[in-house]
C-alpha positions as CSV (number, residue, x, y, z in Angstrom):
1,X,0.0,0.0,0.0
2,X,1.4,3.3,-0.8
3,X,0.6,4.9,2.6
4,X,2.6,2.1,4.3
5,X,6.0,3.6,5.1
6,X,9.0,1.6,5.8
7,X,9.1,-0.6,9.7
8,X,11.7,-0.2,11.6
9,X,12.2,-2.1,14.7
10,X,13.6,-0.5,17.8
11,X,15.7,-2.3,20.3
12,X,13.4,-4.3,22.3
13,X,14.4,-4.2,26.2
14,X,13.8,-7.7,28.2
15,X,12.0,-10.7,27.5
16,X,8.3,-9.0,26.7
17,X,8.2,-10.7,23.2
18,X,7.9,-12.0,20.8
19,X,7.7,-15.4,22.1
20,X,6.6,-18.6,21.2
21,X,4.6,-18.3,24.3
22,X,3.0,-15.3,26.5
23,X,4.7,-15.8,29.9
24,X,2.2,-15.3,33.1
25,X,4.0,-12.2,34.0
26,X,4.6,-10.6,30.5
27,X,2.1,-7.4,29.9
28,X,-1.0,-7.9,26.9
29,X,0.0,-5.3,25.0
30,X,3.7,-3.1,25.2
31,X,4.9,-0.5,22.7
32,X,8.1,1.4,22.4
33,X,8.1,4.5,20.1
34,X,4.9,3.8,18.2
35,X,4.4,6.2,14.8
36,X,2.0,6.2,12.1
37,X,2.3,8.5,9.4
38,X,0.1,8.8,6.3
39,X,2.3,11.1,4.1
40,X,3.6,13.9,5.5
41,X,1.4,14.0,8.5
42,X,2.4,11.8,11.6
43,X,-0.8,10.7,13.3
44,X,0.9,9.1,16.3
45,X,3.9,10.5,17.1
46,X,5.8,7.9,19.7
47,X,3.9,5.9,22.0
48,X,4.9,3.8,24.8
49,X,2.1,1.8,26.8
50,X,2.6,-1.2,29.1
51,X,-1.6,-2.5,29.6
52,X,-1.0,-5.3,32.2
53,X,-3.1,-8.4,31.6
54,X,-6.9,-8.4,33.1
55,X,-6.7,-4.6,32.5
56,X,-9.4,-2.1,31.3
57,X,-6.9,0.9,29.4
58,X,-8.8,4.1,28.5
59,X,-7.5,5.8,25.7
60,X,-9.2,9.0,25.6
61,X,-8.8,11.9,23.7
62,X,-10.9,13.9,20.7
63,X,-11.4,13.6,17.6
64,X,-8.2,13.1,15.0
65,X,-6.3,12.4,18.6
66,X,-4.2,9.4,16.5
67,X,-6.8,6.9,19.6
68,X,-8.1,5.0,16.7
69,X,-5.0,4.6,14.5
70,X,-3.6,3.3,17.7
71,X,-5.6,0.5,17.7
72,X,-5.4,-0.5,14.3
73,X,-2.4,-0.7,14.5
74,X,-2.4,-2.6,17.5
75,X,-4.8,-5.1,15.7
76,X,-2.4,-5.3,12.8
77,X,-5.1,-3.5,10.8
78,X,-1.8,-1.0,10.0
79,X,1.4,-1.4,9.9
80,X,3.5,0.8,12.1
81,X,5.9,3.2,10.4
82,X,8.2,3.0,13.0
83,X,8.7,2.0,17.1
84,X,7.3,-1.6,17.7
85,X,4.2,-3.1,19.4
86,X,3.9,-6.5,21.4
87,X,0.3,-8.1,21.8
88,X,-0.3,-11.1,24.0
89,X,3.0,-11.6,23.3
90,X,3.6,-11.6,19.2
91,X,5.1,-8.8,17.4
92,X,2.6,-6.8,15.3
93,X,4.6,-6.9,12.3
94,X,6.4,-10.3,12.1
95,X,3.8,-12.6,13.4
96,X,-0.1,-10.7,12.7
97,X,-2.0,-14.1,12.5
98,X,-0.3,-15.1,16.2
99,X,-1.8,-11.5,17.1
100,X,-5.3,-12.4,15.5
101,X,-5.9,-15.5,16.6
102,X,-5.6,-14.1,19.8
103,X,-7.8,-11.0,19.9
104,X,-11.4,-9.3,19.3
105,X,-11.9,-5.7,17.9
106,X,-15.1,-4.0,17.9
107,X,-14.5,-1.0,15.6
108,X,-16.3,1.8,15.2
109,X,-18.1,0.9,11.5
110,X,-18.9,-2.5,12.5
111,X,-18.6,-5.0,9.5
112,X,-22.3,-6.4,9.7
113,X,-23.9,-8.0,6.6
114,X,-27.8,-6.7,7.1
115,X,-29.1,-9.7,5.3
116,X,-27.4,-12.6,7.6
117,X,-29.1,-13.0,11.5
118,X,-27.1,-12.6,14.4
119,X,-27.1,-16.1,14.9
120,X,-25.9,-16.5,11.6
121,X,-23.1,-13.9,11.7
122,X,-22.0,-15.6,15.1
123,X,-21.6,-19.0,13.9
124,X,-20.0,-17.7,10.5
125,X,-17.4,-15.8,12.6
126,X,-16.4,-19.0,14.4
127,X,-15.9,-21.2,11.6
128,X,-13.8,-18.7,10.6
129,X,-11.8,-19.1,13.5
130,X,-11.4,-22.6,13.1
131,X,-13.8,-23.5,15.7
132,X,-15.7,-27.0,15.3
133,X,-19.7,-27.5,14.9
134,X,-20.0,-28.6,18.6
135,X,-17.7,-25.3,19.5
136,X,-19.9,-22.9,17.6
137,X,-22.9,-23.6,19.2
138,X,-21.5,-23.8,22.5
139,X,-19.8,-20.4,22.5
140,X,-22.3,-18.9,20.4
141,X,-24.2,-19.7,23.4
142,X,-21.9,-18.4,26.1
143,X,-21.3,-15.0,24.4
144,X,-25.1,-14.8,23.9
145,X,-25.6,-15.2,27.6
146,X,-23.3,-12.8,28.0
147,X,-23.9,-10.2,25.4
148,X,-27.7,-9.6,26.0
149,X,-29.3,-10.0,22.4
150,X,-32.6,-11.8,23.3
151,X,-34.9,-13.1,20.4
152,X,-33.5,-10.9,18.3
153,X,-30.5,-13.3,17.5
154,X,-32.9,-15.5,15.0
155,X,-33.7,-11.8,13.1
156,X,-32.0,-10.2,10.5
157,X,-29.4,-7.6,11.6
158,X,-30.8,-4.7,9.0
159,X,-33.5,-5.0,11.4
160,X,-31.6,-4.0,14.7
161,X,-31.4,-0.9,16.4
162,X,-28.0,0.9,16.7
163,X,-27.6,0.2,20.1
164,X,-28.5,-4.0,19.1
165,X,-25.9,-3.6,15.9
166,X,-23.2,-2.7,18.7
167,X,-23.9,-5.7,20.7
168,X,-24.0,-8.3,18.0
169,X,-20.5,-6.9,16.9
170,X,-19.1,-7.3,20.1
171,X,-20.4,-10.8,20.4
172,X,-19.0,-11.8,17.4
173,X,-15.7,-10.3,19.0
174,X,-15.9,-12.5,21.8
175,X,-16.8,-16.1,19.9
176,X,-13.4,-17.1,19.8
177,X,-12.6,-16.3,23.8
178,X,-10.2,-13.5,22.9
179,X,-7.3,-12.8,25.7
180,X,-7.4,-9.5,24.8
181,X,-10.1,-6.9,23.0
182,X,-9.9,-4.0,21.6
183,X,-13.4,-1.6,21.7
184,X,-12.9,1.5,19.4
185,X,-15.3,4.3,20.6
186,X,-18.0,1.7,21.3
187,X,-20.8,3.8,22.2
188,X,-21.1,6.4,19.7
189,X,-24.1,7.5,19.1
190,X,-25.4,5.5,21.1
191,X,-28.7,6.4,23.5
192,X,-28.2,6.7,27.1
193,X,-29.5,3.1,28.2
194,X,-28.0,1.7,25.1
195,X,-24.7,2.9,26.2
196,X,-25.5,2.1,29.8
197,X,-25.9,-1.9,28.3
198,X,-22.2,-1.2,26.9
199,X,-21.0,-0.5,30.0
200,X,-22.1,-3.3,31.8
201,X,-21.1,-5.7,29.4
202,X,-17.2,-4.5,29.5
203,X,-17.7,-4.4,33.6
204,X,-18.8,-7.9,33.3
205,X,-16.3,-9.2,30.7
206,X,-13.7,-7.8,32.6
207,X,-14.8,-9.5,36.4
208,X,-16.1,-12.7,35.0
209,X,-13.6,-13.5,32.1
210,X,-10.5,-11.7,33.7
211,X,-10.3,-10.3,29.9
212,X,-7.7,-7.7,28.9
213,X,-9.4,-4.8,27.3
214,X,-8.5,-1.4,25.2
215,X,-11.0,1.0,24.9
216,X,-10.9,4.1,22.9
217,X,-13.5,6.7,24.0
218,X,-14.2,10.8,24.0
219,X,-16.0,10.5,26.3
220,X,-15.1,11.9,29.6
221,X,-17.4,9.9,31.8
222,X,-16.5,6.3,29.9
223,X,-12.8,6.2,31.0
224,X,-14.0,7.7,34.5
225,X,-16.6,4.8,34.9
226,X,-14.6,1.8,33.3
227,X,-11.0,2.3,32.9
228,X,-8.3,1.6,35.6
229,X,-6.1,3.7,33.9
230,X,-6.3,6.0,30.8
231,X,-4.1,7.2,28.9
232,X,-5.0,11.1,26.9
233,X,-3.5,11.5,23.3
234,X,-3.4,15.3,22.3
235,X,-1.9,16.0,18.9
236,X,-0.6,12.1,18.2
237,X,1.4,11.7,21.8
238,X,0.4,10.9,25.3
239,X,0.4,13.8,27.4
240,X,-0.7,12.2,30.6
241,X,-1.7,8.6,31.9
242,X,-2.2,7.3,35.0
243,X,-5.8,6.1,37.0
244,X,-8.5,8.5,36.7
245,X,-8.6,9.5,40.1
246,X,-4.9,9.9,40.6
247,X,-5.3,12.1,37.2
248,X,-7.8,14.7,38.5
249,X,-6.4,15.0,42.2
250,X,-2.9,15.8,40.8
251,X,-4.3,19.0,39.9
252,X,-4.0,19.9,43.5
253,X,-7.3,21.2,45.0
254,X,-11.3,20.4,44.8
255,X,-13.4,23.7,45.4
256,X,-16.9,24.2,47.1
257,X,-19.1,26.9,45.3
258,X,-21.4,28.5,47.4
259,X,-24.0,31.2,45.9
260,X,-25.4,33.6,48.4
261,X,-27.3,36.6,48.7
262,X,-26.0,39.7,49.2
263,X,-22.2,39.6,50.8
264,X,-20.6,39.4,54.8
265,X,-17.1,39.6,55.4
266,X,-17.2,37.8,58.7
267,X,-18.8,35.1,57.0
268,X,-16.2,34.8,54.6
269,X,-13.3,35.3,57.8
270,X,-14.7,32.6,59.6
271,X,-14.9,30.1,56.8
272,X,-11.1,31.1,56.4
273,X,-10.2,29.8,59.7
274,X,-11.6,26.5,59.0
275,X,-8.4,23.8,59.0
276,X,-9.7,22.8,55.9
277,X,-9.9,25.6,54.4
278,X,-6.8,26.9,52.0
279,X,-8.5,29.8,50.2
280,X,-11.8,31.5,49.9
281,X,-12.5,34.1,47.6
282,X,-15.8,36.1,46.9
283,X,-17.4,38.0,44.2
284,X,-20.7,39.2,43.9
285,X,-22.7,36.8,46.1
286,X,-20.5,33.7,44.8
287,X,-17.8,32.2,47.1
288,X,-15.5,29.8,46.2
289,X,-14.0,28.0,48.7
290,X,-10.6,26.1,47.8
291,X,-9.8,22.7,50.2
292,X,-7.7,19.8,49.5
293,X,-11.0,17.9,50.2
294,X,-14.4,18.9,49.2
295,X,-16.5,16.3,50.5
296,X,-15.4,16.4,54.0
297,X,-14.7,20.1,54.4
298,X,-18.4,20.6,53.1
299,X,-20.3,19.7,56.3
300,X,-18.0,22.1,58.5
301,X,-18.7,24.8,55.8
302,X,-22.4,24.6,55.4
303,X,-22.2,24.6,59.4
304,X,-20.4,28.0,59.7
305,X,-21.8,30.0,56.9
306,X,-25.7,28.6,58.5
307,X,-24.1,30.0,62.1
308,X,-23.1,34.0,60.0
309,X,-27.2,33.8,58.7
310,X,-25.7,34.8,55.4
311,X,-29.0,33.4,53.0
312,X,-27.4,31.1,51.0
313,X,-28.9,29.5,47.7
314,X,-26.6,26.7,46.8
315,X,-23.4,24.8,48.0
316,X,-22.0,22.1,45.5
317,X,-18.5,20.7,45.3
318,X,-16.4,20.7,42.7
319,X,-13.7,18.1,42.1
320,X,-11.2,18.2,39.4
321,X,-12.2,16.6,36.0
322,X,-10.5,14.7,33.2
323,X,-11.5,17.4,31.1
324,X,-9.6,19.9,33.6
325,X,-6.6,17.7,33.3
326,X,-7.1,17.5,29.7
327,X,-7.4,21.6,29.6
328,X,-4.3,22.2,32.0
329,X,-1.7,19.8,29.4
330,X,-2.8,20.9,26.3
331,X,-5.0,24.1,26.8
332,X,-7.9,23.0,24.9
333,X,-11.2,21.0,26.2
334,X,-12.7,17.6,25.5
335,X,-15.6,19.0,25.5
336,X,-15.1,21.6,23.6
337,X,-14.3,19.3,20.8
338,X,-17.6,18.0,20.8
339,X,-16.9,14.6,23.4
340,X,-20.2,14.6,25.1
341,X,-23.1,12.9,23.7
């Protein structure tokens, strides 16, 4: 292909791969200096991950980020044009049908044939894998109980729903019991309970199959809810990565906003005092109380401003976002870019 530059392996430390095996202790998935470039633009510009096995990894960024070239890549969809990648423990590039036989994508545009019934595409997606008639059926019927299709199964799959069209291609991901798979932006325009169903099927795949999974997403509250860790592309390159949590608190403080009427400077002195408290600013009838935690500070806060009888209309805490963390590396916003259903 003429967008397929030339691979060049990097030195590869240790004893991560390839192997004829995958060692109990050797991560899923490792890259060293992953790059992708189509012409003169360089989509992903040096990546490095280590995703332990029995991990949920967020990759999350906006649109053009380089998230889903990633994980073609990863899938041996593209060839790397240069740095190296390591999945289940076969290199991307020198052994792709090791890498295949032992992983599930789910992709954005999901490669459904409308006049075929989910039971059909199943059982077709397992003979292709090289499964027997007696192991078609039976995982057929094991990813059916755990991919919730219903009836719809025996119908044909121009006649799903979005949402149904999403779970059918992840069920046909998982007929082969993949060690590790790879969801690209999987609920995309999807409906809130339709992408609520998505959620819990990764939950469960995760806690009941132990099974290794990538998930792309732009959405803020996806790699909060599912992901252990997350990792945030800007511009090609991973600017941050680490667990969510760990992520928003290293932006130091969570804040408590409190709107009140009219304005009382004794109020405002005794909230200052609190031991809790490390700043509080005012401005027309909004305070903004700064504390290393919001959630316990709030109680001794609603306490003191109820003792000055300053009126107040509303207290909420505010903790740090991914979004924030996203704004303060790069200066831009998820959101902004359009991440939020």
């Amino acid at each position: 292909m003429a967008d397929v530059l030339e691979y060049r392996p990097r030195e590869w430390p240790g004893d991560v791969g390839p192997a004829p095996g995958w060692s109990s202790g050797a991560p899923a998935i490792v890259t060293t200096g992953l790059v992708r470039r189509f012409g003169t633009v360089t989509a992903v510009d040096g990546i490095d991950l280590a995703i332990g096995r029995g991990e949920i990894y967020g990759f999350l960024g906006p649109n053009g980020a380089g998230k889903s070239t990633v994980l073609r890549m990863l899938c041996t969809l593209l060839r790397p044009s240069a740095g190296r990648a390591v999945v289940a423990g076969h290199d991307v590039v020198a052994e792709p049908q090791e890498v295949r036989l032992r992983i599930g994508a789910a992709l954005q545009e999901a490669a459904l044939d409308d006049r075929q019934t989910g039971r059909e595409l199943l059982a077709l997606q397992g003979r292709l894998y090289g499964l027997g008639p007696g192991q078609v059926r039976r995982r057929v019927t094991e990813v059916l109980d755990l991919v919730d299709i219903g009836a719809a199964v025996d119908r044909r799959i121009g006649t799903y729903s979005g949402g149904m069209k999403r779970r059918v291609d992840l069920a046909a991901a998982l007929v082969h019991n993949p060690e590790i798979l790879f969801l690209d932006e999987p609920t995309t325009g999807l409906d809130p309970s339709s992408r609520a169903d998505v959620w819990t099927e990764v939950r469960r795949l995760n806690a009941e199959q132990g099974m290794t999974i990538f998930l792309t997403t732009q959405y803020l509250e996806e790699a909060d809810a599912l992901a252990g860790r997350v990792g945030i592309l800007s511009g090609g390159r991973l600017v941050a990565e680490g667990p969510p949590a760990a992520l928003k608190r290293s932006l130091g403080l969570d804040t408590i906003v409190v709107e009140a009427e009219g304005e009382d400077p004794d109020a405002l002195e005794s909230l200052r005092r609190l031991p809790a408290v490390a700043d509080v600013r005012a401005d027309d009838g909004t305070i903004v109380i700064a504390t290393a935690d919001g959630s316990a500070a709030l109680n001794s806060v609603a306490v003191r401003l109820s003792a000055s009888g300053l009126a107040v209309r509303s207290i909420v805490v505010r903790t740090p976002t991914l979004d924030d963390v996203f704004r303060e590396l790069t200066g831009s916003t998820l959101e902004r870019d359009g991440a939020r259903p």
